[in-house]
VOMIPA-268223 format. One record per atom (N, C-alpha, C, O): residue in three letters; x, y, z. Coordinates in steps of 0.02 Angstrom, whole numbers, padded with zeros to 5 digits, always signed. Example, Ala and Ser with C-alpha at 12.3 -4.5 7.8 and 13.67 -1.06 7.14 Angstrom:
BEGIN
ALA+00660-00284+00390ALA+00615-00225+00390ALA+00660-00165+00390ALA+00712-00166+00423SER+00642-00112+00354SER+00684-00053+00357SER+00645+00002+00394SER+00670+00057+00402
! end
This chain:
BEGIN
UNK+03807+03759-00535UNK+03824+03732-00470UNK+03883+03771-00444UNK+03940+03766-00468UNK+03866+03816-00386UNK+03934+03857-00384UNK+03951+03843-00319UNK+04011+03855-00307UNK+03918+03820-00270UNK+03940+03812-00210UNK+03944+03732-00191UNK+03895+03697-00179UNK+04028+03706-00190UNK+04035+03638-00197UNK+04047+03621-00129UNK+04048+03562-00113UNK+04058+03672-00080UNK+04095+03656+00012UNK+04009+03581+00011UNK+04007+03527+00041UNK+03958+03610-00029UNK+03883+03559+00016UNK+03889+03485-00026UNK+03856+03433-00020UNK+03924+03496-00054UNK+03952+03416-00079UNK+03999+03382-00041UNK+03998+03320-00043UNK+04060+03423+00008UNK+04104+03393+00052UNK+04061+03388+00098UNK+04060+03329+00115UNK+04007+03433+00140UNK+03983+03440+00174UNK+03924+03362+00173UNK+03917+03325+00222UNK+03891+03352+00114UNK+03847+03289+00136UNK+03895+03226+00129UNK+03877+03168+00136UNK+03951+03244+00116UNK+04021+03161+00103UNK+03999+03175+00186UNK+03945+03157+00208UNK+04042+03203+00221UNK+04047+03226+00306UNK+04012+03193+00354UNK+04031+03155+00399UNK+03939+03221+00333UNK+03899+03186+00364UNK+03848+03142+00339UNK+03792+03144+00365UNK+03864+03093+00277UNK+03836+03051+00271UNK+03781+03020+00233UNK+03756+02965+00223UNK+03770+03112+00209UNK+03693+03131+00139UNK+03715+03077+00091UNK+03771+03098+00078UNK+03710+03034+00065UNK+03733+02991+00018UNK+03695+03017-00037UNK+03725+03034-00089UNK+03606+03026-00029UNK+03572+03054-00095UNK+03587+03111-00100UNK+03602+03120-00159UNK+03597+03175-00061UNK+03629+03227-00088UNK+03691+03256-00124UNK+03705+03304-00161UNK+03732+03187-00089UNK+03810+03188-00131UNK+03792+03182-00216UNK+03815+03211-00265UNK+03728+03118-00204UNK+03723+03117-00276UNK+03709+03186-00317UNK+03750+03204-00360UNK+03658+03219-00305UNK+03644+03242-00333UNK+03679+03308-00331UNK+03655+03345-00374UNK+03718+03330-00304UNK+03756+03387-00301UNK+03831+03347-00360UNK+03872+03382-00391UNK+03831+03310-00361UNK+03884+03291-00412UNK+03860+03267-00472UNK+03899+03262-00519UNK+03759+03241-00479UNK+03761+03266-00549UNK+03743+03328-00580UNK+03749+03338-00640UNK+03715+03380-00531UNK+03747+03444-00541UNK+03798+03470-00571UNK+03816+03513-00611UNK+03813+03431-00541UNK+03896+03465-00551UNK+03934+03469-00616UNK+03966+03514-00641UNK+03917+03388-00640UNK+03939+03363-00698UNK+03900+03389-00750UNK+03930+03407-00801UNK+03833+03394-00747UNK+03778+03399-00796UNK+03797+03505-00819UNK+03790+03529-00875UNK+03816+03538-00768UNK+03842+03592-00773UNK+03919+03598-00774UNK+03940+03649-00747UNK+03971+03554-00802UNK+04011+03539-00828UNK+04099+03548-00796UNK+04154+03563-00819UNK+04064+03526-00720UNK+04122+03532-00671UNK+04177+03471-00701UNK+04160+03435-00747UNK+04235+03466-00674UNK+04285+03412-00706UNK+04283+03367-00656UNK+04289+03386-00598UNK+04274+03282-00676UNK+04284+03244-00622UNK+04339+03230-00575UNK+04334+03192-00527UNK+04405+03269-00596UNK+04466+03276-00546UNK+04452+03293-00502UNK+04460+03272-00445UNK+04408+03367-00539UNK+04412+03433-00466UNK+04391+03419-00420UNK+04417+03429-00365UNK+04325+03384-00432UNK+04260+03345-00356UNK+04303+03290-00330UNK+04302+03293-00269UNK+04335+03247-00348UNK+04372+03204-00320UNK+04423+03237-00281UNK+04415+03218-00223UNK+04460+03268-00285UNK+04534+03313-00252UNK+04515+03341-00237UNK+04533+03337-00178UNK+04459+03409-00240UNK+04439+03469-00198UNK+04393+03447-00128UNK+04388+03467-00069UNK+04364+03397-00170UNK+04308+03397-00119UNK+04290+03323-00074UNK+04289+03317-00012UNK+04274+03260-00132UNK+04274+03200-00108UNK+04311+03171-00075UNK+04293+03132-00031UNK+04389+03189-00093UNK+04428+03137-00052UNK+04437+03168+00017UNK+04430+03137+00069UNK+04453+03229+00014UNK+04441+03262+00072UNK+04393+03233+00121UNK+04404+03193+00167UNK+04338+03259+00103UNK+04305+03247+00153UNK+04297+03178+00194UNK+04287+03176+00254UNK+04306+03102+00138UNK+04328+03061+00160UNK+04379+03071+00223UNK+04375+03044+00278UNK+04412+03104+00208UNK+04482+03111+00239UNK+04457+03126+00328UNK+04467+03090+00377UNK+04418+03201+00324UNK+04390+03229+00372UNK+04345+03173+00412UNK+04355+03175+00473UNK+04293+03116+00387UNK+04268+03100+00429UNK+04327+03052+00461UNK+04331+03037+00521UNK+04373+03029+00405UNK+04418+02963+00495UNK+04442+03021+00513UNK+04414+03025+00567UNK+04472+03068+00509UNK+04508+03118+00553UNK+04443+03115+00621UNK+04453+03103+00680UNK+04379+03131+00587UNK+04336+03136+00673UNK+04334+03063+00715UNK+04334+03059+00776UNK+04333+03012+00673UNK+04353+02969+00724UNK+04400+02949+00735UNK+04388+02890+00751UNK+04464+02960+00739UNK+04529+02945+00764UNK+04525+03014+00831UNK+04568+03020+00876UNK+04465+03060+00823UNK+04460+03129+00886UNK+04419+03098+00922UNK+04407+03126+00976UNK+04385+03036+00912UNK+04327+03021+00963UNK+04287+03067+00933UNK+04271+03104+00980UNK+04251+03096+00867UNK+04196+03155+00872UNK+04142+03104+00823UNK+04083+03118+00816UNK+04174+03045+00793UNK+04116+03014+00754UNK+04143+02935+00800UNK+04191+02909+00827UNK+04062+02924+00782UNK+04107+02840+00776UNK+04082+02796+00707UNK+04041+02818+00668UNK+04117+02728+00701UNK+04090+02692+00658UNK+04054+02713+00633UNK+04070+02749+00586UNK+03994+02706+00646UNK+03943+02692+00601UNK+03928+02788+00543UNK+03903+02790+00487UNK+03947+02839+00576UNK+03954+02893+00552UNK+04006+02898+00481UNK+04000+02932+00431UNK+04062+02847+00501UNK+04105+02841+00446UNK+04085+02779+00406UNK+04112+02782+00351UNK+04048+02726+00413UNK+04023+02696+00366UNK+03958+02759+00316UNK+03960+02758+00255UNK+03916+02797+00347UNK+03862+02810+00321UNK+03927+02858+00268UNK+03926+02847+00207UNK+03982+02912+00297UNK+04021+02933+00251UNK+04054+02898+00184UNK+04075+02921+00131UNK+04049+02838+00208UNK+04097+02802+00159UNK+04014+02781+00084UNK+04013+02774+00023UNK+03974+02780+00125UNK+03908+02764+00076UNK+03908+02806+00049UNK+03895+02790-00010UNK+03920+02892+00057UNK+03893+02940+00035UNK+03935+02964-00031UNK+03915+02993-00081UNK+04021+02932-00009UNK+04061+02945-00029UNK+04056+02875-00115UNK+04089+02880-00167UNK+04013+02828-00100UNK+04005+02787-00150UNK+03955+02811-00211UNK+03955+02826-00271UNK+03919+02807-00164UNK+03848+02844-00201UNK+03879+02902-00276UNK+03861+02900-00335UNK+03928+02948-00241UNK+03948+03005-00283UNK+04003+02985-00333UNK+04009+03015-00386UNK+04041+02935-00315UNK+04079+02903-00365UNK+04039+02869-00423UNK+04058+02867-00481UNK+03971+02837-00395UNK+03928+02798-00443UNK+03907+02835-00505UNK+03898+02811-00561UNK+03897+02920-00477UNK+03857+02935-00524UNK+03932+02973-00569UNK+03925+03000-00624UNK+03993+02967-00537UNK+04074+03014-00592UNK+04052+02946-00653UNK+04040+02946-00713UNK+04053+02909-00617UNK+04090+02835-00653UNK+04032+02813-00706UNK+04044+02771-00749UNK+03965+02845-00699UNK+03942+02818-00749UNK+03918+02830-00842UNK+03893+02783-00874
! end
C-alpha cells in the first residue's frame, strides 16, 4: 500500500467502504496505526469541517465524512 493521500481522500469525501479497505491494506501490509491516524485520518477529518465552516460542504457531506472516518477506525480497532 504505498499511496495513502486515497485514504485521506475517501475520509474527504465520504468513501466509508473504501476508507475501509485502504486501511486494511494498510495494516495487513504493515503500516503503523499512529501513522494513518496523524498522517492521514485525523486530518482529513479536519479538512472536511474546514469545508464547511467555507460554505464548500454542508452537513450532510460531513456526516457521510464522519461515517467514513468510523468505518476506518472499526477496522484499526479490531
Amino acid at each position: 500500500m504505498g499511496d495513502l493521500q486515497q485514504l485521506y481522500d475517501a475520509v474527504v469525501e465520504g468513501n466509508a467502504a473504501q476508507a475501509r479497505a485502504i486501511v486494511a491494506g494498510a495494516l495487513t501490509a504493515g503500516r503503523d496505526r499512529r501513522e494513518l491516524l496523524d498522517k492521514y485520518l485525523y486530518p482529513a477529518i479536519d479538512e472536511a469541517g474546514r469545508r464547511v465552516k467555507m460554505n464548500e460542504y454542508v452537513m450532510p457531506d460531513l456526516l457521510a465524512a464522519a461515517r467514513a472516518l468510523k468505518g476506518a477506525l472499526e477496522v484499526i480497532n479490531a
